[in-house]
C-alpha positions, 0 to 999 in steps of 0.5 A, a space after each residue: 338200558 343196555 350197554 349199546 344203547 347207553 353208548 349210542 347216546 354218548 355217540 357225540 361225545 365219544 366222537 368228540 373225544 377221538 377227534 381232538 385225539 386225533 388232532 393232536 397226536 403224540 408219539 411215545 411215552 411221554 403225552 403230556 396233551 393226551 393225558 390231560 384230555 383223558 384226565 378231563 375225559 375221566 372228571 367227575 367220575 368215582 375214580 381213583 385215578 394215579 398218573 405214571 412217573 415214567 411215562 404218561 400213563 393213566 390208571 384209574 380204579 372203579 370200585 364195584 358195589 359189592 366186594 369181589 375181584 378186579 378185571 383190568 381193561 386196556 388202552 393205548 393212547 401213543 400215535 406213530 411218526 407217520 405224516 397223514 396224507 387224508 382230507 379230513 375235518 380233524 385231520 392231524 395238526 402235528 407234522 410227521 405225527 398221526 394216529 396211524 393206527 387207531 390208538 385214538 379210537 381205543 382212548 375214546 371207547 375206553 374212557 366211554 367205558 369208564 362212563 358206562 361203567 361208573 353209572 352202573 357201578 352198584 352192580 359190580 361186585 368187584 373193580 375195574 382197572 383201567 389203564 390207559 396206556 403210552 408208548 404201545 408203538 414199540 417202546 413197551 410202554 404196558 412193561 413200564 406200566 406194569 412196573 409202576 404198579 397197574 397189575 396191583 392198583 386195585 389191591 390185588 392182581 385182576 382175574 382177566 384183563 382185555 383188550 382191543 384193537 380196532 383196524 382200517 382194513 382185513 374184515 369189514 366194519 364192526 366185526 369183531 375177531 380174536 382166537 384162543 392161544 397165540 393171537 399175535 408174534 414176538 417181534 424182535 430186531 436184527 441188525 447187521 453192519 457189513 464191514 468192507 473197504 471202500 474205492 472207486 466203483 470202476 475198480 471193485 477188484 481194488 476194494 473189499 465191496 459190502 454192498 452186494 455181499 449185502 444184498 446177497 445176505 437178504 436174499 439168503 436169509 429168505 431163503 433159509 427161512 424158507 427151508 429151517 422153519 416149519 411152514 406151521 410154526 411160521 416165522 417171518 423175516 423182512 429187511 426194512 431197511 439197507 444203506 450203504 454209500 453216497 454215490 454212484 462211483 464211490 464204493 463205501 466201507 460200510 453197508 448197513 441193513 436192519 430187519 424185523 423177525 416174528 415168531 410164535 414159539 420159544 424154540 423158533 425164537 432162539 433158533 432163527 437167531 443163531 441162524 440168521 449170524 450164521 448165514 450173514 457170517 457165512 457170506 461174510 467170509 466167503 468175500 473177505 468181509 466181517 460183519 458185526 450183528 446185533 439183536 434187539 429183543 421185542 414183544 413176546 408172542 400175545 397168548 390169549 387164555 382160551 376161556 377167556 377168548 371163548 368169553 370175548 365171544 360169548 359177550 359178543 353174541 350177548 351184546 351185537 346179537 349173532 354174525 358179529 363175531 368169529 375166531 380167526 383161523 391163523 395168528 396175525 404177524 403183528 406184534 403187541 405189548 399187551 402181550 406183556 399183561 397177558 404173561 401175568 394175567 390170563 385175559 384176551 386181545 380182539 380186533 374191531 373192524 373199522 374200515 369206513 363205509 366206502 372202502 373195501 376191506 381187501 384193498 384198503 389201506 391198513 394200520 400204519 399207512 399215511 391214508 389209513 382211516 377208521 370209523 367213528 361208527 365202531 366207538 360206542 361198539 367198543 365202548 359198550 364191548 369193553 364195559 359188558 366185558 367187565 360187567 359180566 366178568 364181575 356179575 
């Protein structure tokens, strides 16, 4: 029996799984609840399972019939702080918490995986690291991993490591999608204070204001983006957040904005950071203004190994049959830390598409939205994609 039709007969199960996930989300590094319904996922199975000290994490070994290498196979498992606006049978019981963007799907297939893969483990001739993974939504929760020791839990570091990701919207259902090289930006922090002094908005002559000397650095820092920055080597600067005041008439001593930068090369990523203070800097002194400006330093680029990219496809086309799979022509913005795994072991990201069936892939609302939705259709895909991927590494 084939990978697909073994997880087309766990469809229940992996279902199951998923649901209670999805229920129940947490946010973070520390899942206590997740990590129990993984543990009791994984039972019975000939693991060697250890749990993380900093964090919720989930290792757990196969080892392969025959003596060999390791292949690591990764999945997050945090939800994001976001209150779900759908109307659904397992819809999320935590307020302010939902799985968002689809960690409770990459949780269920990796541990299907872990089940086809135990059953057939006479036929590898090498191990298996699984790692399931906390704190993936900005809290670098691979890096945590990856200092306690998941790149060495087999005994030697893996020869490739994978692994996916499902969406709610971009390319319809069960498509699959990745590219050689960089697949997804470094994502970094900016933030700035504004310092001015406050007074009556009847009278700004009488005040230093901040706020629209404010306004006017996130106007400018689009455009300086725009006429610094190769439109080929692309970077990206989006201000997500601006406060400044209480009230109409009062105006404040303070105006504070924060934006997110991407980038996908090293040089880029130094440059856009000394241009940024420059611009917010300059606009500053030409009102009398100080600013006080910060960084906070993100994922580094996802790079995958081209051969293994090429791998990802060829075990695509072997396990679905043709059609399913294609190389997408330009890196996605987004950022991942399965990034820092791929800095230590050559290996390759993709993304599964999950869009439900009734919604149009253009206009659906994507990962990270109150409304995003994911199929359960795509489980025992990736379930089978993840265990065919080790399997034929190792074979």
């Amino acid at each position: 029996m084939s990978f697909i039709e073994s997880a087309q007969d766990m469809q229940d199960e992996l279902v199951q799984l998923r649901h209670s996930l999805h229920t129940t989300p947490e946010v973070g590094l520390h899942l206590p609840r997740t990590q129990e319904k993984v543990l009791a996922a994984l039972d019975g199975l000939p693991l060697e399972i250890t749990t993380g000290t900093q964090l919720s994490s989930v290792t757990a070994v196969l080892r392969g019939g025959r003596p060999g290498p390791a292949v690591l196979l990764r999945g997050d498992m945090d939800a994001l702080p976001v209150t779900e606006k759908n109307d659904l049978p397992y819809v999320s019981q935590i307020p302010g918490q939902m799985h968002a963007c689809g960690h409770d799907l990459h949780t269920a297939m990796l541990a299907g995986a872990a089940h086809l893969l135990s059953a057939r483990r006479e036929e590898l001739a090498g191990d298996v690291i699984f790692m399931f993974q906390p704190g993936e939504e900005g809290h670098e929760g691979a890096k945590y991993m990856i200092e306690e020791g998941v790149l060495d839990a087999a005994g030697e570091r893996p020869i490739a490591a994978y692994g996916l990701h499902v969406t709610s919207a971009m390319f319809p259902r069960s498509m699959l999608m990745t590219r050689p090289g960089p697949l997804m930006a470094a994502a970094d922090v900016f933030r700035v204070t504004v310092k001015g002094r406050g007074g009556h908005g009847s009278t700004p002559w009488r005040s230093l204001d901040p706020v629209q000397p404010g306004c006017e650095m996130v106007a400018a820092l689009q455009s300086m983006v725009t006429r610094t920055f190769d439109v080929f080597d692309p970077v990206v600067v989006t201000v997500g957040s601006f406060h400044g005041g209480t009230k109409d008439n009062i105006i404040p001593d303070e105006a504070e904005f924060e934006a997110t930068v991407r980038t996908f090369s090293k040089e880029n990523r130094q440059l856009i950071k000394r241009r940024l203070v420059e611009v917010v800097e300059g606009i500053a002194a030409a009102h009398g203004l100080q600013v006080e400006t910060s960084f906070g330093i993100g994922y580094p680029v996802t790079v995958n190994d081209a051969s293994e990219s090429e791998f990802v496809g060829r075990t695509a086309d072997e396990l679905f049959g043709p059609g399913r799979y294609f190389v997408a022509p330009n890196p996605i913005m987004g950022s991942e830390d399965f990034s820092y795994v791929l800095e230590s072991v050559p290996g390759a990201f993709a993304f599964l598409g999950a869009c439900v069936g009734d919604r149009d892939p253009e206009t659906a609302p994507y990962n990270h939205s109150p409304l995003a939705m994911f199929d359960d259709a795509v489980l025992p895909d990736g379930a089978a994609l993840y265990a065919s991927l080790a399997h034929s590494r190792l074979s």
